[in-house]
TORTORKE-848158 format. One record per residue (C-alpha): residue in three letters; x negated, y negated, z. Coordinates in steps of 0.02 Angstrom, whole numbers, plus 32768, in hexadecimal, padded with zeros to 4 digits. Last residue first. Layout:
<rs>
{r 'ala'; {X; Y; Z}}
...
</rs>
This chain:
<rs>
{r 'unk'; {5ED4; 7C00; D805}}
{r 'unk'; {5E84; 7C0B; D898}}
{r 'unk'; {5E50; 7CD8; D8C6}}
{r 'unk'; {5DBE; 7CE4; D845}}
{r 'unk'; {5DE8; 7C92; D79E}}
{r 'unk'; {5E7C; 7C88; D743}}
{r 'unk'; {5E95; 7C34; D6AC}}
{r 'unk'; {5F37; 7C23; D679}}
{r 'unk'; {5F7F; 7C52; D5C0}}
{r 'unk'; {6038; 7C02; D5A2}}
{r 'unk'; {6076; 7BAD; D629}}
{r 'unk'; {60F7; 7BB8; D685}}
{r 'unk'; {6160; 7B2F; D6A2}}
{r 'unk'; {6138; 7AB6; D73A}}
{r 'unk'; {6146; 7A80; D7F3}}
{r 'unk'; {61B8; 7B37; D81F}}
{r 'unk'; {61EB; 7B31; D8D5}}
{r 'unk'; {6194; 7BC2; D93C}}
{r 'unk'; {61E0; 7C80; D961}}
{r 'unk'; {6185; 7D06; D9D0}}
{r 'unk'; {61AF; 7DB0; D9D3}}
{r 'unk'; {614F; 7E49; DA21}}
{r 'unk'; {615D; 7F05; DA0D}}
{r 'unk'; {6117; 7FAA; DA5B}}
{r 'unk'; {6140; 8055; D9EC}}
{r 'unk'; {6172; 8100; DA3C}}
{r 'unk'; {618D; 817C; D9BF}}
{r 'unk'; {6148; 8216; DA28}}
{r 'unk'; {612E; 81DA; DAD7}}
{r 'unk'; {6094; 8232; DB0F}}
{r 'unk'; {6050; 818B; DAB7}}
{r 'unk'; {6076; 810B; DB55}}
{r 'unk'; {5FE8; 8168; DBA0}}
{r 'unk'; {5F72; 80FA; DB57}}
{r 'unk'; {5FA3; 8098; DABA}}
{r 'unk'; {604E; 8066; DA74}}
{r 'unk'; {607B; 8064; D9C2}}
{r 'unk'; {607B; 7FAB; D971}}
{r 'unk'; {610A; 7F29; D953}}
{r 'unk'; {6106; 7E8B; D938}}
{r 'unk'; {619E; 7E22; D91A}}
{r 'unk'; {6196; 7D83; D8CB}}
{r 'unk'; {6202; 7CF4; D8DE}}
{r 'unk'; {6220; 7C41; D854}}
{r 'unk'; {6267; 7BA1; D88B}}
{r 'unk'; {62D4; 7B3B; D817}}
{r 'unk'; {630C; 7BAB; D799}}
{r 'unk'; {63B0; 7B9D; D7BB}}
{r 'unk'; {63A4; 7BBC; D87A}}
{r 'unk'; {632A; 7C65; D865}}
{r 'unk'; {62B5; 7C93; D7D9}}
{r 'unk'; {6293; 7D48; D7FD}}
{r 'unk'; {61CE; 7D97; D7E7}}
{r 'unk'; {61AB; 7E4D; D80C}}
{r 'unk'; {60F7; 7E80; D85E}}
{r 'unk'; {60B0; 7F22; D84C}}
{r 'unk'; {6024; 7F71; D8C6}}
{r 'unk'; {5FDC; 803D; D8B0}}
{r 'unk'; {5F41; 7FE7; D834}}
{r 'unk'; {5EFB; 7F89; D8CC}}
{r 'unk'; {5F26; 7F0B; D94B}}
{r 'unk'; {5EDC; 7E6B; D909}}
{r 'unk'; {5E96; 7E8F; D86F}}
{r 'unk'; {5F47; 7ED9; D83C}}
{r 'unk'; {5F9F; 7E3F; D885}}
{r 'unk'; {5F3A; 7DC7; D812}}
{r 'unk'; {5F4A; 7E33; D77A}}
{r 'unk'; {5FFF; 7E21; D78C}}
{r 'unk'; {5FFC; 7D5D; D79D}}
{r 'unk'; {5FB6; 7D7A; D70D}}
{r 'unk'; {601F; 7DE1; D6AA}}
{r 'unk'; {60BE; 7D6F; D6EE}}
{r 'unk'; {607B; 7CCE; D6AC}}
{r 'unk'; {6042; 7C3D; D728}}
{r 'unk'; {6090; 7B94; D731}}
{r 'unk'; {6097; 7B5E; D7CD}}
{r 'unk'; {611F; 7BA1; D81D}}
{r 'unk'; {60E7; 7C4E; D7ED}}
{r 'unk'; {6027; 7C3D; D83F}}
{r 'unk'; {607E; 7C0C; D8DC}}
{r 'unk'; {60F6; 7C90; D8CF}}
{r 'unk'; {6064; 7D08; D8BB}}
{r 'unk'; {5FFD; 7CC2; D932}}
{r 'unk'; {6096; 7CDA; D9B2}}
{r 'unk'; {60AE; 7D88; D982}}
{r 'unk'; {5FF0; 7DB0; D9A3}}
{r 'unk'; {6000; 7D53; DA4E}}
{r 'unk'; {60AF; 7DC5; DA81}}
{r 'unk'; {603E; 7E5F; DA34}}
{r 'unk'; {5FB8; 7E3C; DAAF}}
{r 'unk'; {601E; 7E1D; DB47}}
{r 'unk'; {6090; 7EC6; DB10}}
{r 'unk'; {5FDC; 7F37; DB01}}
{r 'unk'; {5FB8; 7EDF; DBA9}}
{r 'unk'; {6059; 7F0E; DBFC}}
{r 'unk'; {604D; 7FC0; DBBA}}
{r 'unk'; {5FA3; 7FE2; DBDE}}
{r 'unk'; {5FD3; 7F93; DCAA}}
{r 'unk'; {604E; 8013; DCAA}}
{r 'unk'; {5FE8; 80A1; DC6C}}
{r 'unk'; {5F62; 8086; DCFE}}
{r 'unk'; {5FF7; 8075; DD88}}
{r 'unk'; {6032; 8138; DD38}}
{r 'unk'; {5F9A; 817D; DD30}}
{r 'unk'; {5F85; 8135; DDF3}}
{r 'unk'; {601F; 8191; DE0F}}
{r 'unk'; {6006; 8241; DDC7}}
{r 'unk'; {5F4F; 8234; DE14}}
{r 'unk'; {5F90; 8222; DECA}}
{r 'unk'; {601D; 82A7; DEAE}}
{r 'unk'; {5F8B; 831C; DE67}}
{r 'unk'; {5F2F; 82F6; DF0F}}
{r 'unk'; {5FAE; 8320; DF88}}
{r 'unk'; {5FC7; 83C4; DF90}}
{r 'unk'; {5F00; 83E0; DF98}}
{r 'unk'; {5EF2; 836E; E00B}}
{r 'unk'; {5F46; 83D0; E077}}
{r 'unk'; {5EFE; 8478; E04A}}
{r 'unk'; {5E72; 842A; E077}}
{r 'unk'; {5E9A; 83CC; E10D}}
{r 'unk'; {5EED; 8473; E151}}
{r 'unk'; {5E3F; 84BD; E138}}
{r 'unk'; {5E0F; 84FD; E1E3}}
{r 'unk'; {5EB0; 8521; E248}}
{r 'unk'; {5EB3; 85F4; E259}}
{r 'unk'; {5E0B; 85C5; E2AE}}
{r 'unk'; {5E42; 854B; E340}}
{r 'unk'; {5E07; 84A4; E340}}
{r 'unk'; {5DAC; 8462; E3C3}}
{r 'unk'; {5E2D; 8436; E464}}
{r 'unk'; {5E27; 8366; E47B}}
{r 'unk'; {5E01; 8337; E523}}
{r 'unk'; {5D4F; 836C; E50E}}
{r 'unk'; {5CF5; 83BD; E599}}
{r 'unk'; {5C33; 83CC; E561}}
{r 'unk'; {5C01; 8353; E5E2}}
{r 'unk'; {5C71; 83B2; E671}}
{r 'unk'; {5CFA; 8362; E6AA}}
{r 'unk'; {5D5F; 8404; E72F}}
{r 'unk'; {5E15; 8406; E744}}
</rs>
């Protein structure tokens, strides 16, 4: 066999083979897109439930110490939005108090018709509630 300078060990490609990257990639691709869609609405969905799980927890908080249920309502709806609710239970004979936020989902998560994301938190109640609270910005 015969080296030459323009030899190449590797044979060029042949013409019936140009494009089989393409049409490879082009396979591919939507399978690629389908699963980073998929990462992005998974990390939505764990921050939407991080957010409500805080929002819960304010709630409670605001609960154990003495704030009415309208307000406490009000709170929740500045924080998330007019699509939140929040229910209030009195747990342990009165002694601490949960609430449960709940909110519809956001991203992708809303394909799924009737779909809602919820968080609890509880806290020991330190007082009755009171009356008329004043709430101002996000400390009560």
């Amino acid at each position: 066999m015969k080296f030459s300078p323009t030899w190449c060990a590797v044979p060029s490609a042949l013409p019936r083979d140009r494009g089989g990257i393409t049409a490879e990639w082009a396979l591919v691709l939507p399978a690629v897109i389908l699963v980073f869609a998929a990462v992005l609405s998974a990390v939505g969905v764990m921050v939407q439930q991080s957010r409500l799980d805080a929002v819960a927890a304010d709630a409670a908080r605001l609960a154990s110490i003495g704030y009415s249920s309208p307000s406490i309502t009000e709170h929740v709806v500045d924080q998330l939005g007019e699509a939140a609710a929040v229910s209030l239970q009195s747990r342990a004979s009165g002694v601490s108090v949960c609430a449960v936020v709940s909110s519809a989902p956001s991203g992708l998560a809303t394909l799924v018709e009737g779909l809602r994301a919820q968080g609890m938190a509880c806290a020991l109640r330190e007082s009755e509630p009171l009356e008329d609270p004043v709430v101002s910005g996000d400390s009560p």
